[in-house]
C-alpha positions as CSV (number, residue, x, y, z in Angstrom):
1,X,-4.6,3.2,9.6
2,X,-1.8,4.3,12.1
3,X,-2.2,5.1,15.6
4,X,-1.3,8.2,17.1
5,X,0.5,6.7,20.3
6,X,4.0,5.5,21.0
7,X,4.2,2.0,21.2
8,X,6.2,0.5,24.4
9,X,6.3,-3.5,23.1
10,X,7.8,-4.1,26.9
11,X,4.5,-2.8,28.2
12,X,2.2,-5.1,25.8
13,X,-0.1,-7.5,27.4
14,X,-1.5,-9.2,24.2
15,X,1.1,-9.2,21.1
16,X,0.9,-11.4,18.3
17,X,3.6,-11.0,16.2
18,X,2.1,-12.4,13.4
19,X,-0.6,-10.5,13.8
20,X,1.4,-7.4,13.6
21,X,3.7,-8.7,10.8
22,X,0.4,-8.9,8.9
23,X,-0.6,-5.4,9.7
24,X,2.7,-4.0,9.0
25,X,3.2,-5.9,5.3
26,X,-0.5,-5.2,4.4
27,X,0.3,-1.2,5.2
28,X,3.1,-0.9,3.5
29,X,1.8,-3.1,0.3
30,X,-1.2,-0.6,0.5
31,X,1.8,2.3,0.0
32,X,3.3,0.7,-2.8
33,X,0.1,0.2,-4.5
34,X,-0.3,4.1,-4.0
35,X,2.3,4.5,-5.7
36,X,2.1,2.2,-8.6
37,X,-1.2,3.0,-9.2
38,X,-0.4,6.8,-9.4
39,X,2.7,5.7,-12.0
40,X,0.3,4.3,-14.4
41,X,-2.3,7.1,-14.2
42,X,0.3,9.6,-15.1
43,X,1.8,7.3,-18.0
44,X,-2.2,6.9,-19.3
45,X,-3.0,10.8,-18.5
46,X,0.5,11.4,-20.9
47,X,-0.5,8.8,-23.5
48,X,-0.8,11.6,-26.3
49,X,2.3,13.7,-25.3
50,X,5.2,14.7,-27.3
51,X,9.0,14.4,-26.5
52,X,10.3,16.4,-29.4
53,X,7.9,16.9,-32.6
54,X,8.1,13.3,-33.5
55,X,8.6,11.8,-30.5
56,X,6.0,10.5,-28.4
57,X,6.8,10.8,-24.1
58,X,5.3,7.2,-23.9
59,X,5.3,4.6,-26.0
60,X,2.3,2.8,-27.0
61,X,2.7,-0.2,-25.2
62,X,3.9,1.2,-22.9
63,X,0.8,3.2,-22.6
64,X,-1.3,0.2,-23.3
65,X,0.2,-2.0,-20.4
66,X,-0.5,0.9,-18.1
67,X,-4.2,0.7,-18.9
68,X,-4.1,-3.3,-18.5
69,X,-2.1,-3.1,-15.3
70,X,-4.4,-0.3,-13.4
71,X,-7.5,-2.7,-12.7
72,X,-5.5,-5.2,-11.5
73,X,-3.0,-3.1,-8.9
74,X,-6.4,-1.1,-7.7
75,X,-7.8,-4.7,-6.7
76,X,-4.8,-5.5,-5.3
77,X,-4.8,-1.9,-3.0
78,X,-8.4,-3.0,-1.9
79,X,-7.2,-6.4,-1.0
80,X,-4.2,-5.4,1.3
81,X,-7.0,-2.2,2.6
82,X,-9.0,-5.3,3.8
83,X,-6.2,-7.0,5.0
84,X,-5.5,-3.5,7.3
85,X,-8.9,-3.6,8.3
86,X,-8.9,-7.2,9.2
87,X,-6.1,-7.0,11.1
88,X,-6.8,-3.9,13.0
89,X,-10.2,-5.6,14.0
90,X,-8.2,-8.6,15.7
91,X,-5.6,-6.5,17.0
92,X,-8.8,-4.1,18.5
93,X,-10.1,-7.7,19.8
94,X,-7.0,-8.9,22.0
95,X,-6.6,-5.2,22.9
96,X,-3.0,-4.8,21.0
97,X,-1.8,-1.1,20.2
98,X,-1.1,-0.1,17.0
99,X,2.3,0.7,15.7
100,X,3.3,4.5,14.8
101,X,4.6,3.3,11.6
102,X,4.6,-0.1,9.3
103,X,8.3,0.2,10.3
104,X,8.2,0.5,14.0
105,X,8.1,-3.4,14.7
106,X,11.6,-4.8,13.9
107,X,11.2,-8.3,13.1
């Protein structure tokens, strides 16, 4: 999803900066998704383990919201990976580069 170029914003023909806000939101909603979605794998994955003897590591709901909230943070990942795509297409289109990071355009 990133480029592999510096970006020099003072060389840019065609910048959008909306268009580039866009990319830049929808990568770094696409991290935190990551990340959310590997939380609530590991919480499912250690839904039977023990603390101490009788002690569970997780507690039920806690287990059980993790199962509920899965689905709906992987469709949320696929959204913002469209909304990459989609804005990487138009960005391709007016022939804009591609930040390095979702943090190299300062707003």
């Amino acid at each position: 999803m990133n480029a592999t170029a510096q970006v020099d914003l003072a060389t840019v023909t065609a910048f959008d900066a909306r268009l580039g806000d866009a990319w830049r939101i929808n990568c770094q909603e696409v991290a935190e998704s990551i990340r959310f979605c590997r939380q609530y794998m590991k919480t499912i994955a250690e839904a039977d383990e023990m603390l101490t003897p009788t002690v569970r590591l997780h507690r039920t709901d806690t287990v059980e919201q993790a199962k509920r909230l899965l689905p709906w943070r992987l469709s949320l990942y696929l959204e913002h990976v469209k909304g990459v795509s989609l804005a990487e297409a138009r960005m391709d289109a007016i022939g804009m580069p591609y930040a390095l990071s979702s943090d190299d355009w300062r707003a």
